[in-house]
C-alpha positions as CSV (number, residue, x, y, z in Angstrom):
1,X,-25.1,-79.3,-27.1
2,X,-21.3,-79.5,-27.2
3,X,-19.6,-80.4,-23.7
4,X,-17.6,-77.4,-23.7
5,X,-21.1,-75.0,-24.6
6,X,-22.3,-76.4,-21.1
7,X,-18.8,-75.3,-19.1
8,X,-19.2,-72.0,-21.2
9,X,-22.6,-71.7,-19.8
10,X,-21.6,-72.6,-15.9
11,X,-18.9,-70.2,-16.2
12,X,-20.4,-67.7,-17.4
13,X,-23.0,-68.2,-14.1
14,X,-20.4,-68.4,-11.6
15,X,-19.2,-64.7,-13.4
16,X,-22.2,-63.4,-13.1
17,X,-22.0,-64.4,-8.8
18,X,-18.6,-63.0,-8.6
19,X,-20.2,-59.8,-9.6
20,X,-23.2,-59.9,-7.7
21,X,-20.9,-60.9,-4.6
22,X,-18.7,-57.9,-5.5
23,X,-22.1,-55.4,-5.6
24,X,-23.3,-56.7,-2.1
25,X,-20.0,-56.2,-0.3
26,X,-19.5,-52.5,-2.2
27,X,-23.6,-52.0,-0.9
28,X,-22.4,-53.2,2.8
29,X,-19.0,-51.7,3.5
30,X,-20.5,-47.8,1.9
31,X,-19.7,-47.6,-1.6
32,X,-23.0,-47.8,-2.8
33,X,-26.2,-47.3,-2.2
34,X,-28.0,-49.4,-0.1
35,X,-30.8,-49.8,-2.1
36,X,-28.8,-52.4,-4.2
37,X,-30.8,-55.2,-5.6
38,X,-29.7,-58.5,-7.2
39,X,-32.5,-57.3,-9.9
40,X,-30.0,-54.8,-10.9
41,X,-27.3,-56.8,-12.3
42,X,-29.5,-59.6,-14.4
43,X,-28.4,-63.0,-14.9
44,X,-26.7,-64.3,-17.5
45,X,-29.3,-65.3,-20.8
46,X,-30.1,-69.1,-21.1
47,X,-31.4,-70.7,-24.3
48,X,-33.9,-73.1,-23.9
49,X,-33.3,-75.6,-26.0
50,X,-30.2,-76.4,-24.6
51,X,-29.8,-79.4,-22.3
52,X,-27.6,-79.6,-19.5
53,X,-27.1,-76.6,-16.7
54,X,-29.6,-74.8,-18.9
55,X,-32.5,-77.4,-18.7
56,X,-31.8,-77.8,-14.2
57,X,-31.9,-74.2,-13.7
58,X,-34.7,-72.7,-16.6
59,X,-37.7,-73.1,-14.3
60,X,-35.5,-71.3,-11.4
61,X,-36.5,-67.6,-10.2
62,X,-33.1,-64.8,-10.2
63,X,-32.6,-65.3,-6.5
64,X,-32.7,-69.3,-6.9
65,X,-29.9,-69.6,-9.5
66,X,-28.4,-66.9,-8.0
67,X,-27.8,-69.3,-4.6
68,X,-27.1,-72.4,-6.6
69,X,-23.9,-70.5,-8.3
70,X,-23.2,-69.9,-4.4
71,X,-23.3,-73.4,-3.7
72,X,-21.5,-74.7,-6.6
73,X,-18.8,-72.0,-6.2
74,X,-17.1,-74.1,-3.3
75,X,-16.7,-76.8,-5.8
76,X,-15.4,-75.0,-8.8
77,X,-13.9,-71.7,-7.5
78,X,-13.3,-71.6,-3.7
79,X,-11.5,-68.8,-3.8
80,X,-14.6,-66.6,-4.6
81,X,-15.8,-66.7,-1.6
82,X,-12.8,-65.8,0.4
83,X,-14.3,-62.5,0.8
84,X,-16.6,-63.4,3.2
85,X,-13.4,-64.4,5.4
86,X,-13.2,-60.9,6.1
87,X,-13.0,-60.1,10.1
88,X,-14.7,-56.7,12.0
89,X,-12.1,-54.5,13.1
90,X,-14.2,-53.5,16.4
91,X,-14.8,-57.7,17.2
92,X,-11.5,-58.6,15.7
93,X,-14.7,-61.8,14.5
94,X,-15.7,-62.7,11.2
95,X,-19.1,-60.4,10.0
96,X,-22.1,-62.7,11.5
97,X,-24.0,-61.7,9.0
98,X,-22.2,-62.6,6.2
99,X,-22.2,-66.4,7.6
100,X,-19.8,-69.1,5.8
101,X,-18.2,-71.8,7.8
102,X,-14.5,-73.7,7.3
103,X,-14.4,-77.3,8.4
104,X,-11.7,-79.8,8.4
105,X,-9.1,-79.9,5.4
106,X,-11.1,-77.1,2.9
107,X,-9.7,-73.7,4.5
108,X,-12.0,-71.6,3.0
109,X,-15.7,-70.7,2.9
110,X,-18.6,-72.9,2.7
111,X,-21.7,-70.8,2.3
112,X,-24.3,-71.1,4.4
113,X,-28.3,-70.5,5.1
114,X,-27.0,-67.0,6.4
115,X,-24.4,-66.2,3.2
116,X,-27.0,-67.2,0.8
117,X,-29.9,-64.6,2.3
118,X,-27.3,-61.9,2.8
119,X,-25.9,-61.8,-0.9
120,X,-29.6,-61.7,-1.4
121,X,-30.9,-59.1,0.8
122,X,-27.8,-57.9,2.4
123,X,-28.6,-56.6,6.1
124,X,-32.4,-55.4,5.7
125,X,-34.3,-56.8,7.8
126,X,-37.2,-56.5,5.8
127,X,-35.6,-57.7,2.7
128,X,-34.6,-60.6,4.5
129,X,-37.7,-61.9,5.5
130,X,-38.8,-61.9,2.0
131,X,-35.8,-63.7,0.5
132,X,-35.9,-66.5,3.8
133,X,-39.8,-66.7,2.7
134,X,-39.1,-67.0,-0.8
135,X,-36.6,-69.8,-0.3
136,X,-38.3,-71.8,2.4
137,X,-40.6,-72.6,-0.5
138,X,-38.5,-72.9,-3.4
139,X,-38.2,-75.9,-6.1
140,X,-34.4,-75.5,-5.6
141,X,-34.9,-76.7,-1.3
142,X,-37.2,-79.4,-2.7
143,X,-35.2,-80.7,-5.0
144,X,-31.4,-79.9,-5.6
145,X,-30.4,-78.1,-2.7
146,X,-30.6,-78.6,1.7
147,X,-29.5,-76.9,4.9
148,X,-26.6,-79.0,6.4
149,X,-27.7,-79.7,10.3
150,X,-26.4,-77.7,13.3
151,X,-26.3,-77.8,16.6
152,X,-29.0,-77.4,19.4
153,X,-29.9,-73.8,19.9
154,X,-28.1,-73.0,17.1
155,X,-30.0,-70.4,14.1
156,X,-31.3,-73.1,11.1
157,X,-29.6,-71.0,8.4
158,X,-26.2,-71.5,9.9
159,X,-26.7,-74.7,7.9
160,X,-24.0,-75.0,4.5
161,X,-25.3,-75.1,2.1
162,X,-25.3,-78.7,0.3
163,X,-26.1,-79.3,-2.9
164,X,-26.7,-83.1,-3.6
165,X,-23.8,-85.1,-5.3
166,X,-26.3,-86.1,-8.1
167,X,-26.7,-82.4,-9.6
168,X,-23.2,-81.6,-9.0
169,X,-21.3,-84.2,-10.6
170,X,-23.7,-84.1,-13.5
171,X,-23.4,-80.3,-13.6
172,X,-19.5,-80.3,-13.1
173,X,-19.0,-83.2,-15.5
174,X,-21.1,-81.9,-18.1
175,X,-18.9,-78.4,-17.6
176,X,-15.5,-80.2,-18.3
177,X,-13.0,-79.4,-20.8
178,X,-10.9,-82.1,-21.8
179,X,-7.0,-81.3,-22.2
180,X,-7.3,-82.6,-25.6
181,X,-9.6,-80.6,-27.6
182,X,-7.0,-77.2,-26.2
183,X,-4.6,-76.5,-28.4
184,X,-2.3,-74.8,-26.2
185,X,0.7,-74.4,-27.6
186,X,1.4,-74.3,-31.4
187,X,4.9,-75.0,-32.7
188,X,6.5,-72.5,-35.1
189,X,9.2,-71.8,-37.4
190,X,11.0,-70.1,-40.6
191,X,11.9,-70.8,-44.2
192,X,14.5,-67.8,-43.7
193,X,17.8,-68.1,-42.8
194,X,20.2,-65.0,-40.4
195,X,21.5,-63.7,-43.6
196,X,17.6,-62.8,-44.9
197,X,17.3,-60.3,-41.1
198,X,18.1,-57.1,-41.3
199,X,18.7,-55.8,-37.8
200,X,19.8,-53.1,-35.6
201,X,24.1,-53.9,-34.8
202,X,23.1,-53.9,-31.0
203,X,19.9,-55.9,-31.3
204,X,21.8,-58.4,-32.8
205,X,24.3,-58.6,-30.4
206,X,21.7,-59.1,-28.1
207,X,20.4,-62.0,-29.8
208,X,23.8,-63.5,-30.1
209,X,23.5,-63.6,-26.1
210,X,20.8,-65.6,-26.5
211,X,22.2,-67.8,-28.8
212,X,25.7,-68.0,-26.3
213,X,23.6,-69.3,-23.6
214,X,21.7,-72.1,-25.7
215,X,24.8,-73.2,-27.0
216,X,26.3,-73.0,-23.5
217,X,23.5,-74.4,-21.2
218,X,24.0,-78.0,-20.7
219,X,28.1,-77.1,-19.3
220,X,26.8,-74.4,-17.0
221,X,23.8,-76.6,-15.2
222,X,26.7,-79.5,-15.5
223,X,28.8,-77.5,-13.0
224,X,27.8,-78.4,-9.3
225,X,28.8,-75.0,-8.1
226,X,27.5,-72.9,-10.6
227,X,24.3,-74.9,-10.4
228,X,23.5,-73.0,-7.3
229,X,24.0,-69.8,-7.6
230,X,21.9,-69.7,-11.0
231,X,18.5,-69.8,-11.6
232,X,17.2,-72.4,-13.7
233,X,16.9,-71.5,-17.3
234,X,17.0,-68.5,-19.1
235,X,15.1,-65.8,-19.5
236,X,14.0,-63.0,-22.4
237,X,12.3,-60.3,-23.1
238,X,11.5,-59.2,-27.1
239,X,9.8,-55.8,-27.3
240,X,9.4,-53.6,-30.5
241,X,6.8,-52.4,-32.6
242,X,4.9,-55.5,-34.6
243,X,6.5,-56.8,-37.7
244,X,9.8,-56.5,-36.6
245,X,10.9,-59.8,-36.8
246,X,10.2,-60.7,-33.0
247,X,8.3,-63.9,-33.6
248,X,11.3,-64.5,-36.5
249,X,14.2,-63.9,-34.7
250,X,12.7,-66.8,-31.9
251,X,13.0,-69.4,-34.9
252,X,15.8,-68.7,-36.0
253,X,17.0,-69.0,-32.0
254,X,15.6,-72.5,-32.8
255,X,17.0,-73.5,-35.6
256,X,20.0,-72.7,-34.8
257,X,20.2,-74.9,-31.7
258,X,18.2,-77.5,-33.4
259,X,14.7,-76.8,-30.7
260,X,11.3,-77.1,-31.9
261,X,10.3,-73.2,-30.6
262,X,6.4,-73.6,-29.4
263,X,4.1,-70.1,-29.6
264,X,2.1,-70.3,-26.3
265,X,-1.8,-69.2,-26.9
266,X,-2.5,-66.5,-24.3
267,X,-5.9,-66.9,-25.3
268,X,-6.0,-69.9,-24.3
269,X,-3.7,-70.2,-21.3
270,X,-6.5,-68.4,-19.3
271,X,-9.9,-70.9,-19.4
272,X,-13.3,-69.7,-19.9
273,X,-13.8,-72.7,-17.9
274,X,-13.5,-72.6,-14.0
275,X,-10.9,-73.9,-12.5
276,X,-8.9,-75.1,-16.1
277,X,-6.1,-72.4,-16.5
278,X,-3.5,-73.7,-13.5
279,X,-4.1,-76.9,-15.3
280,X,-3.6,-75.4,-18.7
281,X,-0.4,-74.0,-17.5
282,X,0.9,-77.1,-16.1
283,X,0.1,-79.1,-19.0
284,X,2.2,-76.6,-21.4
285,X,5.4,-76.6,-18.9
286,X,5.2,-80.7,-18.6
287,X,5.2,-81.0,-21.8
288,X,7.9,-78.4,-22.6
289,X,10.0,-79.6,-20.5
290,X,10.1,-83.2,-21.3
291,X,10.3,-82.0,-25.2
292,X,13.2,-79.4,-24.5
293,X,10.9,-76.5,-26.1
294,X,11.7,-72.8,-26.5
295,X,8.7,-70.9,-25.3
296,X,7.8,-68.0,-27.2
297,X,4.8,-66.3,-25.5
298,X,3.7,-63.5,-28.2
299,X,1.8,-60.1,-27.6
300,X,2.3,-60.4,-23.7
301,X,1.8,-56.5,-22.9
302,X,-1.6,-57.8,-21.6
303,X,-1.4,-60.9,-19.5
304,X,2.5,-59.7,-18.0
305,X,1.5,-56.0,-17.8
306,X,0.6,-54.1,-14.9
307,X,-1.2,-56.2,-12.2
308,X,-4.4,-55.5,-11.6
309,X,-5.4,-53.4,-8.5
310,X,-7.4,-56.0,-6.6
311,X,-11.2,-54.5,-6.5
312,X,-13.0,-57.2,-6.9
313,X,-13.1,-61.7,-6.9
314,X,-12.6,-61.4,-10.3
315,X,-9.3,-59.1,-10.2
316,X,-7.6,-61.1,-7.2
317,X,-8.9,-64.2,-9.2
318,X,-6.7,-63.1,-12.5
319,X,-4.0,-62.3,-9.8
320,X,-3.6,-65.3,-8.9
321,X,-3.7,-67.1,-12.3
322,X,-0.8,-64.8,-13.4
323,X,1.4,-65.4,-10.1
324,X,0.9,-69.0,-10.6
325,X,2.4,-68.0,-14.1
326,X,5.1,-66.4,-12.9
327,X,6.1,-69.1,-10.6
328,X,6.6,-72.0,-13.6
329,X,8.6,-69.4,-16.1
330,X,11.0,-68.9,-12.7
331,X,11.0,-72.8,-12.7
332,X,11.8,-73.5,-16.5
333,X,15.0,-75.0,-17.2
334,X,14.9,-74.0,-20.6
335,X,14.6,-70.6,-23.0
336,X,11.6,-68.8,-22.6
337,X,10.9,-65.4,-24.7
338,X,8.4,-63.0,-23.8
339,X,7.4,-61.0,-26.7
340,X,5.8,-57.2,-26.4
341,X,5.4,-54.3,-28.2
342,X,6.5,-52.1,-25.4
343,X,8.4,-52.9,-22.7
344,X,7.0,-49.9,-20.3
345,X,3.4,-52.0,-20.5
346,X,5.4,-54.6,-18.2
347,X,5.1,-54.9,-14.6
348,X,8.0,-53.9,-13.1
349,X,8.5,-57.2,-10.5
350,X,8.2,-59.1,-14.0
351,X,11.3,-57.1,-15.8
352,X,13.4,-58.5,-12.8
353,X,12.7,-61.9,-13.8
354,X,14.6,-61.5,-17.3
355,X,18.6,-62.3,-18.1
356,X,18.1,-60.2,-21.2
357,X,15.7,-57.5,-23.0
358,X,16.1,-57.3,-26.6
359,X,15.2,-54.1,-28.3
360,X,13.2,-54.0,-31.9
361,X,13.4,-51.0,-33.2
362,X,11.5,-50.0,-36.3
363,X,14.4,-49.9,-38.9
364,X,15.5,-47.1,-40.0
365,X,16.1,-46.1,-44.2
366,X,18.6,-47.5,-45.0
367,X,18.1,-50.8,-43.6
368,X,14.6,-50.6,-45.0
369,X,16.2,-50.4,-47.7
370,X,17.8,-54.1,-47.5
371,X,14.6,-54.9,-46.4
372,X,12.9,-54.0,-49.6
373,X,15.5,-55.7,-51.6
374,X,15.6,-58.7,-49.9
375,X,12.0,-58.5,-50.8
376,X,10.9,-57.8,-53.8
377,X,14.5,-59.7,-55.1
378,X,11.9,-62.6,-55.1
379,X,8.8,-63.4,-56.8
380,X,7.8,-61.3,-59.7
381,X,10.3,-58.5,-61.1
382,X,9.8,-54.6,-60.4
383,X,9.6,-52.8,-63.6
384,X,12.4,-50.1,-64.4
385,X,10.6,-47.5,-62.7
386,X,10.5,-48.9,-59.1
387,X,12.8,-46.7,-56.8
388,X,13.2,-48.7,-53.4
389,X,15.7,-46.3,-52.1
390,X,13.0,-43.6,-52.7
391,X,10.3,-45.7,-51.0
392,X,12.7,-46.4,-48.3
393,X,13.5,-43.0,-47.2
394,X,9.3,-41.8,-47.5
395,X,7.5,-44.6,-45.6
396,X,8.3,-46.1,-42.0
397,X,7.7,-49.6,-43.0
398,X,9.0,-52.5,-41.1
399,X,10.0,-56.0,-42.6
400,X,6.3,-57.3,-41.8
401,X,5.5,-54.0,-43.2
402,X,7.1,-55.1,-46.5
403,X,6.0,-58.6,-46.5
404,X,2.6,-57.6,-46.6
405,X,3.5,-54.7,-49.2
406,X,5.1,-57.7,-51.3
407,X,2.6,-60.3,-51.3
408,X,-0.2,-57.9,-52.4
409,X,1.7,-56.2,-55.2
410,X,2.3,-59.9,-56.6
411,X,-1.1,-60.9,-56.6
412,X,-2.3,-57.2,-58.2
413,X,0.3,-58.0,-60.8
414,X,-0.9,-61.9,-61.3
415,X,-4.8,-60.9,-61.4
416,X,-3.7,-58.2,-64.5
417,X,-1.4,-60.8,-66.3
418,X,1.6,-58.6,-66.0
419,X,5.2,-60.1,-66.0
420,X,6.7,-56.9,-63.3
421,X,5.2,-55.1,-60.4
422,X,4.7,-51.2,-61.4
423,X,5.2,-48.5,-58.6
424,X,1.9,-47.8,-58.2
425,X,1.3,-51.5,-57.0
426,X,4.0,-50.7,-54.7
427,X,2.7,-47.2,-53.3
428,X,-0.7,-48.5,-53.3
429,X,-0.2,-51.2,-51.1
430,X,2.2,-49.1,-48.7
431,X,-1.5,-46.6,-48.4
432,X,-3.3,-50.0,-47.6
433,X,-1.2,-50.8,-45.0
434,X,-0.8,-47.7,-43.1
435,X,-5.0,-47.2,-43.7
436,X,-5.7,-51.0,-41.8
437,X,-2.9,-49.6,-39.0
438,X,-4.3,-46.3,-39.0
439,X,-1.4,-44.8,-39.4
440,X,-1.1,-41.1,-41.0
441,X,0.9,-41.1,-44.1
């Protein structure tokens, strides 16, 4: 097994405890029943013949993985647990019941005896004495985990939780992603030049703003006094429907100013494994900075759009990874554009943070139009009967509309041995477009 299959599987474990965690604590405060069972919610599956993680936990019942995600999840995820941190408004105290300590420098929860038994059994008495039964006996108490002492007259399952360093640096090594086998940030850019665009008169005098402050940048920053009063960097927001020419119009930004323009993977940016994607992120901004990169994070409706109400670990969890986001595009000293397809998908506080939105708009005929001659001006010839004006002013195409139009009409053309592209290859391919969209002709 592949290093990065074991951190897939560890993940996908301490997942699974964020859920159960968020069940128990819905069960406790009234939002569901209280006949909520850890049953309910099964664990993630485990295939046998893989080593690792899989091979110390395979003999281990539900409720005994289920406590050593709890005790690994101080190590990996702290911030899991913080919900146990949560105080009775009638004491003005932390819940007894749900346990947890905080010692010296680590300021949140360490899981105890009494944590492990409530996500287990929440506050049934009953219940309880089964799971403390079933526990007292366990392989996972013989073997991998133990009750930290405490004090005289003190109850035994105020003990943390400790897992021996043995299991859990073989466990948390095993689960490691190197840096290097991410592929964060891919660098693109254009064989077209500005004369090959076609684009809206205000869009690009936008993107001549843009362009002002590239050119610009290193006299402003070189100014003491305007130094403080602007914020480092610039700031911009691309929105439009896709293909029209966002992702283009960013290298041709770069080009220009002679910048290598870097596509950040959103995908990637946020880990499957715990505890990567603040590392991710930093890795990515370290190394734009010191290579003077424009940033071009693409299709970003989803990771800058509305913040997730926090209902659960994992919401306040994603929370947190996109705040942490926010905070190194404030710090950027150099160009970063966010691409989206519509700007109402993005969170309000977010807009704020931009010097300059850029509108796409889906072209209208006659600059499809220029489109289509630009296009099909290349490559095989139309034949006599091809009317672009025609097609222009029928079909809401936009340039990577076109493209797409353009490459498949040559290769119908090649496959039948003809020297010109007919009409029908043309219309043809404009029906298999709008059919993979979905769109209605």
């Amino acid at each position: 097994m592949k290093t990065s299959d074991n951190g897939i599987v560890l993940a996908r474990e301490i997942n699974w405890l964020a859920i159960i965690i968020d069940h128990r604590m819905r069960a406790y405060f009234g939002d569901e029943q209280d006949s909520f069972r850890i049953d309910d919610i099964p664990p993630p599956e485990l295939q046998v013949d893989m080593p690792g993680y899989t091979q110390i936990v395979r003999c281990l019942s539900v409720a005994e993985r289920l406590v050593l995600a709890l005790a690994i999840a101080p190590h990996l995820q702290p911030e899991l647990l913080d919900t146990f941190l949560t105080r009775n408004d009638m004491t003005g105290q932390p819940f007894t019941e749900f346990g947890g300590v905080t010692t010296g420098y680590h300021k949140g929860v360490i899981p105890t005896g009494q944590t492990a038994i409530f996500l287990l059994a929440g506050n049934d008495i009953y219940n309880r004495m089964n799971a403390l039964q079933q526990l007292r006996t366990s392989v996972l108490f013989r073997k991998i985990l133990s009750l930290g002492k405490v004090n005289l007259y003190e109850p035994v399952l105020n003990g943390p939780l400790v897992i021996s360093d043995e299991h859990l640096y073989e466990m948390i090594s095993m689960a490691a992603n190197p840096a290097a086998q991410v592929q964060l940030a891919r660098q693109i850019d254009t064989d077209l030049e500005w004369d090959d665009m076609v684009l809206d008169e205000t869009t690009l005098s936008k993107v001549n703003e843009v362009n002002m402050w590239i050119k610009h940048a290193s006299t402003l920053v070189g100014d003491s006094e305007l130094r403080k009063k602007l914020r480092p960097g610039y700031r911009c927001l691309f929105y439009g429907a896709e293909g029209t020419g966002k992702r283009t119009v960013a290298c041709l930004i770069g080009k220009t100013a002679g910048k290598d323009v870097y596509r950040v993977d959103l995908a990637t940016i946020v880990s499957e494994y715990i505890g990567e994607t603040e590392k991710n992120l930093s890795t990515i901004f370290d190394e734009a900075k010191t290579g003077d990169w424009i940033l071009f994070f693409d299709e970003a409706d989803a990771l800058f759009g509305k913040r997730t109400e926090t209902r659960n670990a994992n919401d306040r969890y994603a929370n947190q990874q996109l705040a942490y986001l926010l905070q190194r595009i404030e710090e950027y000293p150099g160009l970063i554009i966010v691409a989206a397809n519509m700007r109402t998908f993005i969170d309000e506080a977010f807009k704020r943070r931009f010097q300059s939105t850029v509108h796409f708009p889906v072209p209208d005929a006659p600059q499809r139009y220029l489109l289509l001659q630009k296009a099909f001006n290349t490559g095989i010839p139309v034949d006599k009967d091809v009317d672009l004006q025609v097609i222009a002013g029928d079909y809401e195409l936009t340039g990577g509309d076109i493209n797409d139009v353009l490459t498949h009409s040559n290769l119908q053309a090649l496959d039948r041995g003809a020297d010109h592209i007919t009409m029908q290859d043309i219309l043809v391919n404009i029906h298999r477009v709008f059919k993979m969209q979905e769109r209605t002709l």
